[in-house]
N, C-alpha and C positions, 0 to 999 in steps of 0.2 A: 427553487433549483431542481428539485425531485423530477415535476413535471417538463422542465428544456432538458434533463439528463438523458430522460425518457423518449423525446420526441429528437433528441441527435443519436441516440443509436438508432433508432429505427430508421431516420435518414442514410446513416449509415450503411446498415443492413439494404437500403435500395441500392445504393450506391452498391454495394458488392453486387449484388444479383445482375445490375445494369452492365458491371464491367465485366462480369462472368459470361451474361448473354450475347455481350458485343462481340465476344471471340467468334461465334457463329455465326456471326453477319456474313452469309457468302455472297449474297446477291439482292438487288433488289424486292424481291417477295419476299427474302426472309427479313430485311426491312420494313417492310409495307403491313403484308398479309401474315408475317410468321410463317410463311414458307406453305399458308395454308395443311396446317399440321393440329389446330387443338380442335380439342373435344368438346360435348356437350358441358361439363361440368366445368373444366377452364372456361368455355365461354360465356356460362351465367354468372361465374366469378367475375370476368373481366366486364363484362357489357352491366353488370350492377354496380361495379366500382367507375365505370365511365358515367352512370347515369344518376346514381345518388352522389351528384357533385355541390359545388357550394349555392347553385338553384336551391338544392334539398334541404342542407345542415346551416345553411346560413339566411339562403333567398326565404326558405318556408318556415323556417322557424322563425323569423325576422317578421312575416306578417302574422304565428298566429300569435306572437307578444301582443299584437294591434288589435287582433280579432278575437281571439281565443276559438271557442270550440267551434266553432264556424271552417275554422280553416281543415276541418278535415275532409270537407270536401275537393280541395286544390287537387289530390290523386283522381279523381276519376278523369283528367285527360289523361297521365299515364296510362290506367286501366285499358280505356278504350284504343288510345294508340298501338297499344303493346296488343291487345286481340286484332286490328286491323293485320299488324305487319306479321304477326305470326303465319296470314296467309298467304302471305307475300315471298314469304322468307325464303322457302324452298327454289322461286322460280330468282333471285337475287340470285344465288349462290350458284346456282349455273350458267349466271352469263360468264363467269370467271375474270370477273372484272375485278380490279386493284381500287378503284375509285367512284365516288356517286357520278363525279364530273364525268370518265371514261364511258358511262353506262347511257348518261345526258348525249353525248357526244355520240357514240354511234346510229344511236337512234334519230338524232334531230340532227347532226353534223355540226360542224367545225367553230359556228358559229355560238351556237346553241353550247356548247362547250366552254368555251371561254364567260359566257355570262353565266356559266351556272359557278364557274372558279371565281369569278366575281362578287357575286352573290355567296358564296360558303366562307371565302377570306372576310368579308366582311363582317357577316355577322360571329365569325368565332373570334375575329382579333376583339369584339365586344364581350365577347364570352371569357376568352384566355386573359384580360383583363381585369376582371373582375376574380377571376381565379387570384392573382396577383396581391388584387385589397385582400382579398380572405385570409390569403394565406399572412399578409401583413400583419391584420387583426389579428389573428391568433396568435402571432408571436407577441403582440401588441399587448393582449388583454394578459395570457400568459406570465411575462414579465412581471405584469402588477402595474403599481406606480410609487413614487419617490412620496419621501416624507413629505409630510401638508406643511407648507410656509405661510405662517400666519399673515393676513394682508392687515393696512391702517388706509387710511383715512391718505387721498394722497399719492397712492401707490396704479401706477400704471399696467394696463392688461389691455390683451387685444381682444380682436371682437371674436376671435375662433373660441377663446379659454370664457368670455360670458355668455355666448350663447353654445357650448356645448359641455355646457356643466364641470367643465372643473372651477368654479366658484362655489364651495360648501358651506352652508350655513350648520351649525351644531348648535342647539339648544343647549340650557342649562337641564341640570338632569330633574325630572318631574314640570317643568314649566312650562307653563302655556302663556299664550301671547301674540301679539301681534310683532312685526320687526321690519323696517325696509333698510332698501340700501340704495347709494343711486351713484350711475356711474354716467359721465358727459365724454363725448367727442375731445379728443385734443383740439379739434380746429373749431367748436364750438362748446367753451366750458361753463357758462353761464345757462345751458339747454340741457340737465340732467335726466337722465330717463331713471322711476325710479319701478323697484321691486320688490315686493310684495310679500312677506310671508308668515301664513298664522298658522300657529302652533296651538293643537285642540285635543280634547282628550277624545279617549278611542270613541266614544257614546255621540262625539257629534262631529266626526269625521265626515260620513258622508254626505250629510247636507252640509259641510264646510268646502267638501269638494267640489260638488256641484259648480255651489255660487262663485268659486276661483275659476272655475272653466268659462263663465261670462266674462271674465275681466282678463284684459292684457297686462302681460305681467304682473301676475299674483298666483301663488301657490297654499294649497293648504298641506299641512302635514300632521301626524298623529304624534301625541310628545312622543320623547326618547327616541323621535327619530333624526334623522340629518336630511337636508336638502341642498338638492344640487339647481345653484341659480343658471336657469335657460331666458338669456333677455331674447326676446324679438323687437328687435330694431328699426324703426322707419329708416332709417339713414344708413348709407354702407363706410360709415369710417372706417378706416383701423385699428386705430389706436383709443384707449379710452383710460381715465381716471377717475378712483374712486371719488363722486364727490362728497359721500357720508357712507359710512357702513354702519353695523346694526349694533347699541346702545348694549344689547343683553346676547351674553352666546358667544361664539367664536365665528369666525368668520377667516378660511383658509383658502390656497391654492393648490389643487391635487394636483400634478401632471404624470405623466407615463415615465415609466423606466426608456422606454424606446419608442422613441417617435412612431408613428403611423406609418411615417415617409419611407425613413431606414427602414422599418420592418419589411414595408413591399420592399424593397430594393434588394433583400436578404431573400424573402423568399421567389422573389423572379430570378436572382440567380441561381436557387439551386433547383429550380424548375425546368431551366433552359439545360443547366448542365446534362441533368438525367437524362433530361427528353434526347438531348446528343448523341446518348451512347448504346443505346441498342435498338431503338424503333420499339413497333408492337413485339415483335418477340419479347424483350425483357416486359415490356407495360403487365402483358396477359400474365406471365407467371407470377409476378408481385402483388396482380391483384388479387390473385387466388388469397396472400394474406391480406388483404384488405376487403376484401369483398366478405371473408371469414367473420374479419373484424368490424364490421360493420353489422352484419347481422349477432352476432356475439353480444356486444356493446350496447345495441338499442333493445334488446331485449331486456338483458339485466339489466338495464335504466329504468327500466320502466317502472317496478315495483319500490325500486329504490326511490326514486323520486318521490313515488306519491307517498310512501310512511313518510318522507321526509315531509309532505303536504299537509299532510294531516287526514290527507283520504279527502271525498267528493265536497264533504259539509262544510268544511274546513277553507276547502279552497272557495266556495263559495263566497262565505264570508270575509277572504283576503280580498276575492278578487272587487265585491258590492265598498269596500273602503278607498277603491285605490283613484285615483284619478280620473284614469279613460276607461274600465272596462269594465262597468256596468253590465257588461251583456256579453262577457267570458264564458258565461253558463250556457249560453245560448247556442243549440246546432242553424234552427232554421231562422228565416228573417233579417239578419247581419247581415247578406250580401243579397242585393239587390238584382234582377235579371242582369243588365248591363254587366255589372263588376263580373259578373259567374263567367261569361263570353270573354269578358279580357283577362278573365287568373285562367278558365282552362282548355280556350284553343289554341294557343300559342303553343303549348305542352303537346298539345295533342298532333298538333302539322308539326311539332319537332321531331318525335319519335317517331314519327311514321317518316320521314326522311332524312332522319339523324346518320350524317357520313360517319359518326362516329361506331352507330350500333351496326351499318351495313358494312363498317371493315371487319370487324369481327364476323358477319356473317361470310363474307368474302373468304373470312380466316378459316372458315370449318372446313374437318378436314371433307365433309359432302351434304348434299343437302335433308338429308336428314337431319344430321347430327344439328342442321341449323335451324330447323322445325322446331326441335326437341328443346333447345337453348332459347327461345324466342318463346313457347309456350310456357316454359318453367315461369320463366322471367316477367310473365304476365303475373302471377301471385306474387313472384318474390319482391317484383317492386311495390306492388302498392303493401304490401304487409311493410316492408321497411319504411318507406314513404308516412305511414300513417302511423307507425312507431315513433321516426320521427318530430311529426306533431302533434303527438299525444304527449311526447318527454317534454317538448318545447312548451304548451298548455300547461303540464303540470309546472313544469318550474317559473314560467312567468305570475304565478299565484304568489310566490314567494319572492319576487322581484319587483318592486315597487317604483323601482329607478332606471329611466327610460333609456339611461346610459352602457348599464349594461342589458337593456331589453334587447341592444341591438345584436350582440352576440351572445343570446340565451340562453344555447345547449354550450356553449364555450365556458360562459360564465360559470353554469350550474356543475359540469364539469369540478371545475376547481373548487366551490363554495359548499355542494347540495351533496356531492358523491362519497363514499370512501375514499381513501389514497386511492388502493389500487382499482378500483375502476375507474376514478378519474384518469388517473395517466393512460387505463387503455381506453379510454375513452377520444380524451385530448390524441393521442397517436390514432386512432381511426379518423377521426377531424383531420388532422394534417395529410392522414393515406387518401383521405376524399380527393381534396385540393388538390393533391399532387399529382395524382390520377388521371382525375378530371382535366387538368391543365394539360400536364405531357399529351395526353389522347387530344383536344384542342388545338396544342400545336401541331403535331405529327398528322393532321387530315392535311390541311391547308400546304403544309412543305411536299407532301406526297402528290395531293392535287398540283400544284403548280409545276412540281418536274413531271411528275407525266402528264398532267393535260395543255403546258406551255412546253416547259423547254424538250421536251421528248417528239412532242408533237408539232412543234413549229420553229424550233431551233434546232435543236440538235438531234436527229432520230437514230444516231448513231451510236449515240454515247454509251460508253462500257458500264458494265454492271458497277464496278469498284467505283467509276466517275460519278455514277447516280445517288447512289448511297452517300459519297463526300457531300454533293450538290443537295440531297436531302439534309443533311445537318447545317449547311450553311444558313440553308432556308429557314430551319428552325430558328438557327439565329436571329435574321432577320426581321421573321414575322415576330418572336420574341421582344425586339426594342419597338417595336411600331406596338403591339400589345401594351407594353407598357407607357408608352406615350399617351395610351388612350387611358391606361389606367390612373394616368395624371390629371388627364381633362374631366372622368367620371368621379373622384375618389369625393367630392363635395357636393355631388349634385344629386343622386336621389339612391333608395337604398338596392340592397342588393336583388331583392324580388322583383322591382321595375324594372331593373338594368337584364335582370335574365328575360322576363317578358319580351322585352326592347330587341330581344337579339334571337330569341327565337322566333319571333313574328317577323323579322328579316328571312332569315332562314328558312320556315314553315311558308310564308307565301309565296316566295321566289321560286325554291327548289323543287318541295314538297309535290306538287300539283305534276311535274312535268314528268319526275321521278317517278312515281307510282303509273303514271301514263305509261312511259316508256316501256315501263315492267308487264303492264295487265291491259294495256288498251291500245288498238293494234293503228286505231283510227285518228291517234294523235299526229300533225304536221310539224314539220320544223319551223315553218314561219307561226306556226301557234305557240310553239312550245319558245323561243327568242321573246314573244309579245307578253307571253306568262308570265316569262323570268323577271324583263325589263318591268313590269308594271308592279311584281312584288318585290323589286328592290325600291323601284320610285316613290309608290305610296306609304310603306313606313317609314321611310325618310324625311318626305313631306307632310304626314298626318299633322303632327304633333304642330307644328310651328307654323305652316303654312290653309292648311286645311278647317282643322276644327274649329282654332278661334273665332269661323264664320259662322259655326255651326250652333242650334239652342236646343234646350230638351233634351230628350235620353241620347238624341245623336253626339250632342257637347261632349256626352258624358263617354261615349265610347273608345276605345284607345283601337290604333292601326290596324289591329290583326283579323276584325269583320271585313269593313271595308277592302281591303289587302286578299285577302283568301276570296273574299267573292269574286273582287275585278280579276285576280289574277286564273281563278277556273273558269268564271266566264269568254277570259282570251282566249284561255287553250282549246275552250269547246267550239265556241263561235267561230275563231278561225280555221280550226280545223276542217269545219263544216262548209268554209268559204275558199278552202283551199283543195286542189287533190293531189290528195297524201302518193296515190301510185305516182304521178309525174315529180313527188319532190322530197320523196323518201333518198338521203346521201348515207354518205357515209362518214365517221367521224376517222 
């Protein structure tokens, strides 16, 4: 309870600052931009609490559970994006533009505007969706879960409770052994699938592990510990019955205090609420405490964690016992050319055209001050960045169970921390999410009333009408977010899903954007051909494309092919087009 006590004032505390900020909502920029009024110092705060979002605390901490020390390399696309746009930055913030789309649009015209609003809704309703599971999970893992209900012999479960481990096996205490269990189809009970699990002392753990990693379903584990049964299933039933459980041990059902489901439900609405009530004005000032807390947090984690580790030697030897990570100790070698291309140019074409980090440049109150906030920002992300996944690596040494690997800094939070830094902890985790989300919603509602309804409907409309018409939108794009967040919430984890939507985003926008800004030689029919091919090809990669494809090409995910076709358009056509006869205006 300590930790939801903790994590509703601080909701709270948003909730005042939002309804305090809304009172100066006079006009649309002071919706939009904050009336173009913060400083260097608000702006690293705000644009670091937009950028370490659940990509960071959840997406990267999620693969280095998988990978271990390997993953600290995923910041150098940060790094490098964040020194690109620092020299960008200054010539941004003088077009005095409200939006990426606005800046698309005069440059390439009318056209060219409306697919770049196409392209930016899309890939953030991917993005503010996944905001949504985060923020679910947390309340999710949070909560806990309900007393364990012992199962028999007999007893009915679905196929979500055996393959995602709330089936616990508990040894007897010192015993080692062998145990299965088998559970059959309702519509096929005579076909039991069974499961596997030997219990070994700590001296022959790791060649017990190994040989479980050749065998479907089979687990090894070290006595006195518990194991959570994961079946993988040839068949997609539903429903299934124990057909025997395990002779020695216990054998229970864990479930959550709060569904998955309800959680998101809980935290998309009070994501949507906030985001309602005051625009970036309120966002930038709240994240000054959160941007606070975030550097705060991942610092003192750090040392705390690894005493809790036992230091380097320590963790070595947890991590050479555990099932998959063998090679946690490892920086180089783990990731393969290929996979380095798919974890860090998605990152990199993000930030360098992120509508999130150009409204806040937009927001300064000149371009200096927006120089200054973009060059900071280039250290302060990768040092938090790499904080981190440095907390995330240590605490996965000590987390053995892939159940909670997936929310690792969440977990460790609650289990590895003090009280009180867990709970500031746990509240900088929820300031991420919430951050991150509201700034996700608030581009795409801003983009659409001015780069559609301002521009192609209504060019009249009052300042007081724009502002209403911006929060409706938030609404909107809020239920279509979470729709999506229904369709993503079982299919892959949260690092893929951020990948998936920055490689929409970095191929589409990216290229045409930085065009616009620094290359004078870009067309409008280049800049349409751009867009249209980096929203097409990551759409198409994965399901249509690859499966034809063998070798390291198989192996590549959208964001090469995507970024190449999509600079190759912009150049080629440029080059086939002239730009004096077809430069418009937007």
């Amino acid at each position: 309870m300590m930790y939801l006590a903790a994590i509703l004032v601080y909701l709270l505390m948003l909730v005042g600052i939002g309804v305090y900020k809304s009172r100066q909502i006079r006009t649309e920029a002071d919706f939009a931009v904050a009336g173009r009024t913060l400083s260097p110092w608000v702006m690293v705060c705000t644009m670091l609490a937009v950028w370490i979002g659940t990509g960071s605390i959840v997406g990267n901490a999620e693969q280095t559970y998988h990978t271990g020390m390997a993953a600290l390399i995923i910041p150098a696309g940060t790094f490098f994006g964040m020194i690109v746009l620092s020299f960008i930055a200054s010539r941004a913030r003088n077009i005095e533009a409200s939006s990426v789309p606005e800046i698309i649009g005069r440059r390439y015209g009318r056209t060219a505007r409306l697919l770049a609003v196409a392209a930016l809704v899309t890939a953030y309703m991917v993005i503010v969706s996944y905001q949504f599971n985060a923020g679910g999970a947390v309340l999710e893992v949070i909560a806990g879960d309900k007393e364990p209900v012992a199962l028999e012999r007999e007893d009915t479960l679905t196929r979500r409770q055996l393959t995602r481990g709330r089936v616990v096996y508990t040894p007897p205490r010192d015993w080692t052994g062998t145990v299965q269990l088998a559970a059959a189809p309702l519509t096929e009970p005579d076909k039991p699938v069974v499961y596997t699990i030997h219990v070994v002392p700590d001296e022959q753990i790791f060649d017990a592990v190994q040989s479980a990693l050749q065998t479907e379903n089979t687990l090894a584990i070290r006595k006195n510990n518990t194991a959570r049964v994961r079946y993988d299933f040839q068949h997609a039933a539903a429903t299934y019955k124990l057909a025997s459980t395990a002779d020695i041990g216990e054998v229970t059902l864990v479930e959550p205090r709060l569904t998955a489901g309800r959680a998101t439900i809980i935290a998309a609405v009070f994501i949507l609420a906030y985001t309602m009530l005051a625009g970036l004005l309120s966002l930038a000032y709240t994240d000054i405490i959160t941007g606070s807390l975030i550097t705060g947090s991942m610092l003192a984690a750090f040392p705390v964690l690894l005493y809790q580790a036992g230091g380097f030697s320590a963790m070595a030897e947890a991590f050479a016992a555990m099932q998959d990570k063998t090679q946690h100790m490892q920086f180089w070698g783990v990731y393969s050319p290929v996979q380095l291309v798919n974890y860090l140019l998605p990152v990199f074409l993000l930030i360098l055209g992120d509508a999130n980090q150009y409204q806040r440049i937009f927001a300064s109150r000149n371009a200096r001050g927006a120089t200054q906030a973009v060059t900071t920002m280039i250290f302060v992300a990768l040092a938090i960045e790499l904080l981190i996944i440095a907390n995330a690596w240590i605490a996965s040494s000590m987390t053995p169970d892939p159940e909670n690997g997936k929310y690792i800094l969440i977990y460790a939070a609650k289990h590895f921390m003090p009280p009180i830094l867990g709970v500031v902890f746990l509240v900088t985790v929820v300031g991420i999410i919430v951050s991150t989300a509201n700034s996700f919603l608030l581009i795409p509602s801003i983009a659409f009333i001015k780069d559609i309804y301002q521009t192609h409907i209504n060019p009249n409309a009052t300042e007081k009408h724009t502002v209403f018409l911006n929060r409706v939108m938030i609404l909107v794009f809020g239920v279509i977010a979470y729709g999506v967040s229904l369709a993503f919430s079982e299919s892959t984890g949260f690092f893929q899903k951020a990948l998936y939507a920055y490689t929409i985003y970095g191929a589409a926008i990216t290229p045409s954007l930085v065009a616009a800004i620094v290359w004078k030689k870009a067309t409008p029919q280049a800049a349409m051909a751009s867009i249209a091919v980096g929203i097409a090809i990551p759409l198409l990669w994965g399901e249509v494309i690859r499966p034809h494809l063998s070798g390291w090409a198989g192996q590549l995910d959208a964001v090469l092919p995507a970024i190449a076709v999509s600079v190759l358009a912009l150049v080629g056509v440029s080059y086939l087009t002239d730009s004096k006869k077809s430069e418009t205006t937007g």
